[in-house]
N, CA and C atoms as a LAMMPS dump frame, in Angstrom:
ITEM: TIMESTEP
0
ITEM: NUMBER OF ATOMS
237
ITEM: BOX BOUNDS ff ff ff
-5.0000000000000000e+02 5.0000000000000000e+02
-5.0000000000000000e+02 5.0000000000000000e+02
-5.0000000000000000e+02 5.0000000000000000e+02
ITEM: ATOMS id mol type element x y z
1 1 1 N 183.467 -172.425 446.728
2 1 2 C 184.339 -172.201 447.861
3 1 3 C 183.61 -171.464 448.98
4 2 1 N 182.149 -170.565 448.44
5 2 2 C 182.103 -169.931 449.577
6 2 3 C 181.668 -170.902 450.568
7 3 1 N 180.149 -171.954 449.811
8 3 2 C 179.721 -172.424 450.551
9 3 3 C 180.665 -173.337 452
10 4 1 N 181.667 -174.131 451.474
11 4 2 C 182.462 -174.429 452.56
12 4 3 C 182.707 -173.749 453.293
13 5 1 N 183.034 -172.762 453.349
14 5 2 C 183.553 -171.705 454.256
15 5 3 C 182.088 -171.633 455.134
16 6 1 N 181.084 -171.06 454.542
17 6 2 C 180.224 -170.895 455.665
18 6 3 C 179.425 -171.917 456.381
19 7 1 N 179.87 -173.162 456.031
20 7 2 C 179.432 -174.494 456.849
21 7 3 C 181.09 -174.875 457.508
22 8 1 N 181.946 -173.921 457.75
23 8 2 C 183.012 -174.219 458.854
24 8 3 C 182.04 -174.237 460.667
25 9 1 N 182.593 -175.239 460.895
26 9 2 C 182.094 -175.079 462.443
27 9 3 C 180.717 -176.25 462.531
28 10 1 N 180.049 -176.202 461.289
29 10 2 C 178.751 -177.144 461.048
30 10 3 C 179.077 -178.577 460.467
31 11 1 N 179.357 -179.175 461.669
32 11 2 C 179.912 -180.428 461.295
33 11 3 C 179.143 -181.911 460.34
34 12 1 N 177.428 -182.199 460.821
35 12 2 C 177.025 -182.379 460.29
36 12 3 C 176.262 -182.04 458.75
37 13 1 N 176.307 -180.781 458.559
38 13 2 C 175.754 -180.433 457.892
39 13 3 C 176.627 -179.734 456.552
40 14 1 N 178.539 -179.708 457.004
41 14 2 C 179.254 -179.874 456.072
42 14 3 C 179.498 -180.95 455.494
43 15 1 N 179.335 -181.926 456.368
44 15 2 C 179.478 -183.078 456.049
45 15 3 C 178.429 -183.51 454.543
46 16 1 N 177.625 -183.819 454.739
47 16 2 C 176.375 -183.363 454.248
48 16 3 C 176.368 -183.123 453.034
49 17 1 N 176.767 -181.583 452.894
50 17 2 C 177.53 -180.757 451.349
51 17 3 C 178.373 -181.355 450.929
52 18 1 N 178.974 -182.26 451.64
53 18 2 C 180.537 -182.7 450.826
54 18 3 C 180.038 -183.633 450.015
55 19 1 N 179.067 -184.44 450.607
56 19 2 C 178.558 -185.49 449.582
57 19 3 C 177.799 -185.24 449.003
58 20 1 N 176.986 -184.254 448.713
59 20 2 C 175.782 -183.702 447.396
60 20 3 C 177.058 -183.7 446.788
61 21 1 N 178.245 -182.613 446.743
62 21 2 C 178.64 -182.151 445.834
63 21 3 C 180.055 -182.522 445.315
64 22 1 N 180.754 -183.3 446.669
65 22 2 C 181.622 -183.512 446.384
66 22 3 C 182.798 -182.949 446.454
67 23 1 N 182.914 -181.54 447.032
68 23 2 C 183.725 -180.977 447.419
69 23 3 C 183.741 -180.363 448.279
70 24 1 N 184.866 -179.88 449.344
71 24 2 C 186.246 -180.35 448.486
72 24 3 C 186.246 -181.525 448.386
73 25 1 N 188.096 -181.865 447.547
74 25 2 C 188.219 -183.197 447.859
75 25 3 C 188.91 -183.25 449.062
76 26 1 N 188.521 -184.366 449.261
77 26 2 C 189.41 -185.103 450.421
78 26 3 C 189.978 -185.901 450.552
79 27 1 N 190.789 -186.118 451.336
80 27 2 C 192.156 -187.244 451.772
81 27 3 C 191.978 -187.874 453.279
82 28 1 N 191.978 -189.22 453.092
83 28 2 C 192.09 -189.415 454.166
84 28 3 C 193.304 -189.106 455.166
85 29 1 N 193.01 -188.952 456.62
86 29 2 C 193.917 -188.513 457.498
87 29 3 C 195.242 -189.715 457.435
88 30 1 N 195.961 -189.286 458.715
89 30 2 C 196.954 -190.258 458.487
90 30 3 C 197.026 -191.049 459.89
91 31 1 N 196.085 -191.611 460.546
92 31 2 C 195.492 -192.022 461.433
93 31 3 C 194.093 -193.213 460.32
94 32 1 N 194.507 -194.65 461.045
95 32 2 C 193.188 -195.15 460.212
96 32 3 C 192.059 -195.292 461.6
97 33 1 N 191.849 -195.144 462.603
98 33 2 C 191.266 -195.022 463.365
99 33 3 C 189.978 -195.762 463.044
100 34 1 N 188.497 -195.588 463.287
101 34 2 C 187.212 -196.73 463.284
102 34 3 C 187.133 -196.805 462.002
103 35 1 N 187.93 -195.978 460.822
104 35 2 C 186.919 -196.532 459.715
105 35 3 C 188.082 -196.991 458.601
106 36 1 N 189.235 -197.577 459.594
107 36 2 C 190.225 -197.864 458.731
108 36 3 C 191.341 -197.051 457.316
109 37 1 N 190.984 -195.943 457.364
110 37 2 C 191.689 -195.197 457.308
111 37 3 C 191.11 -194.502 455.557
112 38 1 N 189.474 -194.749 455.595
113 38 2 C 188.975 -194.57 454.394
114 38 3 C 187.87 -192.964 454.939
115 39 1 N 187.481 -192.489 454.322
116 39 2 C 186.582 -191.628 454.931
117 39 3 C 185.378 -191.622 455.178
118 40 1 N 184.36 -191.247 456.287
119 40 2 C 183.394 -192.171 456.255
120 40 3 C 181.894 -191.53 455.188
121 41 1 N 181.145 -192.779 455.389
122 41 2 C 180.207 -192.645 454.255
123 41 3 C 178.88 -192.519 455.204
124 42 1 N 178.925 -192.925 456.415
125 42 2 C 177.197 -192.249 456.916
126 42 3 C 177.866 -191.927 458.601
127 43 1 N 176.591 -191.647 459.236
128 43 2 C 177.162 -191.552 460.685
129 43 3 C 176.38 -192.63 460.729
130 44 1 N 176.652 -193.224 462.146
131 44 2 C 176.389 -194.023 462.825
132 44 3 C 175.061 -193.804 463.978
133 45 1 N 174.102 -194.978 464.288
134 45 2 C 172.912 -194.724 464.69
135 45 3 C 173.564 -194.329 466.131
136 46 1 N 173.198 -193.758 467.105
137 46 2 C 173.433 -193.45 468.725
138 46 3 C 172.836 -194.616 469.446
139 47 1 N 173.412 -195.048 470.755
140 47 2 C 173.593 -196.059 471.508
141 47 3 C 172.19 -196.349 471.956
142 48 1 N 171.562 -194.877 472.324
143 48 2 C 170.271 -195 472.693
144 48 3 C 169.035 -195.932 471.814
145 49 1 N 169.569 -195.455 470.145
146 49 2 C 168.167 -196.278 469.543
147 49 3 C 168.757 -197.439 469.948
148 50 1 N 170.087 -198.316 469.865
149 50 2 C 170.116 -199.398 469.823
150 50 3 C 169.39 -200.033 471.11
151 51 1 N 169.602 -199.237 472.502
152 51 2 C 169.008 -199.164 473.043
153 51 3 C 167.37 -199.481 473.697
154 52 1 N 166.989 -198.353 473.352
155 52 2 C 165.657 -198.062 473.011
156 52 3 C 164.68 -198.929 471.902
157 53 1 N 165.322 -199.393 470.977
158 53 2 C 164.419 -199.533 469.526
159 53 3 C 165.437 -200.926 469.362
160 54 1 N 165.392 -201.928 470.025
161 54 2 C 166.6 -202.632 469.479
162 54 3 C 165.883 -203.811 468.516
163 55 1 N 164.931 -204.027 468.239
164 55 2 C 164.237 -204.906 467.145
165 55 3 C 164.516 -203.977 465.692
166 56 1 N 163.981 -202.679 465.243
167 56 2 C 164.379 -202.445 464.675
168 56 3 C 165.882 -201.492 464.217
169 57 1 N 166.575 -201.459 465.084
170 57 2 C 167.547 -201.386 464.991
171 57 3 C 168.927 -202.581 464.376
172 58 1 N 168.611 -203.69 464.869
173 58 2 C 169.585 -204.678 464.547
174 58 3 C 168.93 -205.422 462.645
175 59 1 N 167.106 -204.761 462.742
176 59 2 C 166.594 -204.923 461.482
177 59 3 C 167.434 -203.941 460.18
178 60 1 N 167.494 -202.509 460.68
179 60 2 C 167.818 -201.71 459.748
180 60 3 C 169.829 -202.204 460.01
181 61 1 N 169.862 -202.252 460.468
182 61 2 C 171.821 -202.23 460.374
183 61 3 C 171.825 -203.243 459.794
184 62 1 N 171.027 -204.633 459.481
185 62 2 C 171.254 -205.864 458.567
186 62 3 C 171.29 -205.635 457.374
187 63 1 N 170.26 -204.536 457.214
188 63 2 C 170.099 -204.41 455.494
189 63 3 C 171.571 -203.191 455.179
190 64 1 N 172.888 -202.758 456.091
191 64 2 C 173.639 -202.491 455.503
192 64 3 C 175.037 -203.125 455.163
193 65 1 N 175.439 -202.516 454.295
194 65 2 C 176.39 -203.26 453.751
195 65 3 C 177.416 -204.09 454.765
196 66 1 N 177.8 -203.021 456.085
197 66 2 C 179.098 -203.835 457.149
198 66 3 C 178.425 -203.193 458.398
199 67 1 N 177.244 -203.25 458.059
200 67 2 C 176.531 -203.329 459.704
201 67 3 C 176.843 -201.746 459.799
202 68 1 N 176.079 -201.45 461.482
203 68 2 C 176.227 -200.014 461.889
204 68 3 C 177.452 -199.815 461.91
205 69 1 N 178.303 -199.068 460.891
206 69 2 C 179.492 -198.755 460.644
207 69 3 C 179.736 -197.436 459.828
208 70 1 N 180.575 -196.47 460.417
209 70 2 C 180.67 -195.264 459.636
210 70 3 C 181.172 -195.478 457.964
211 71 1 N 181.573 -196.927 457.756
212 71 2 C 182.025 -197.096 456.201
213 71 3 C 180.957 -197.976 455.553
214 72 1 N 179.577 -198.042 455.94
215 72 2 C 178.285 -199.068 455.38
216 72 3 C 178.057 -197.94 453.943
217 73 1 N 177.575 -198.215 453.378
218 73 2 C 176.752 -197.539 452.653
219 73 3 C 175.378 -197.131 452.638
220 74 1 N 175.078 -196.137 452.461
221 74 2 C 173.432 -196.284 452.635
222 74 3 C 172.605 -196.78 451.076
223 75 1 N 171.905 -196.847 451.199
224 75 2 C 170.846 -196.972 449.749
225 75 3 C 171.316 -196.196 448.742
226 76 1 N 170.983 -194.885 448.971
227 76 2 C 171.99 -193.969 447.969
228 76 3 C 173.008 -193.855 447.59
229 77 1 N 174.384 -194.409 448.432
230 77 2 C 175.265 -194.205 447.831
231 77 3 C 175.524 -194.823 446.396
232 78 1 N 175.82 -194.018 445.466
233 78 2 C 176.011 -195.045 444.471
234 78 3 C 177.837 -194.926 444.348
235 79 1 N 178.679 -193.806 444.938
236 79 2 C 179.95 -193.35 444.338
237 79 3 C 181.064 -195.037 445.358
């Protein structure tokens, strides 16, 4: 419990902890908003690489599961 507490405010990086460890649990909101109403599993690349880097960009978002999407999976996920 403490650790949550002191990653309040650290959005990426609670984020982060939640998935090493898994807690807390969570619920999705009651809004399904971009990721359909599941919680998401990576962030999403910024406009710029697509941008900037767009060969390998449209390379790496192929190899995921539903494309650059906050509900793709990465390699690791196995849950």
């Amino acid at each position: 419990m403490t650790r949550a507490v002191q990653l309040f405010g650290r959005s990426y990086e609670a984020f982060i902890e939640w998935r090493r460890m898994g807690y807390p649990s969570l619920k999705p909101g009651p809004f399904a908003g971009s990721t359909n109403g599941t919680i998401p599993r990576r962030t999403i690349y910024s406009s710029r690489e697509a941008l900037l880097n767009e060969e390998n960009y449209k390379a790496a978002s192929a190899r995921l599961t539903n494309g650059d999407t906050y509900v793709s999976k990465v390699w690791w996920d196995k849950r």
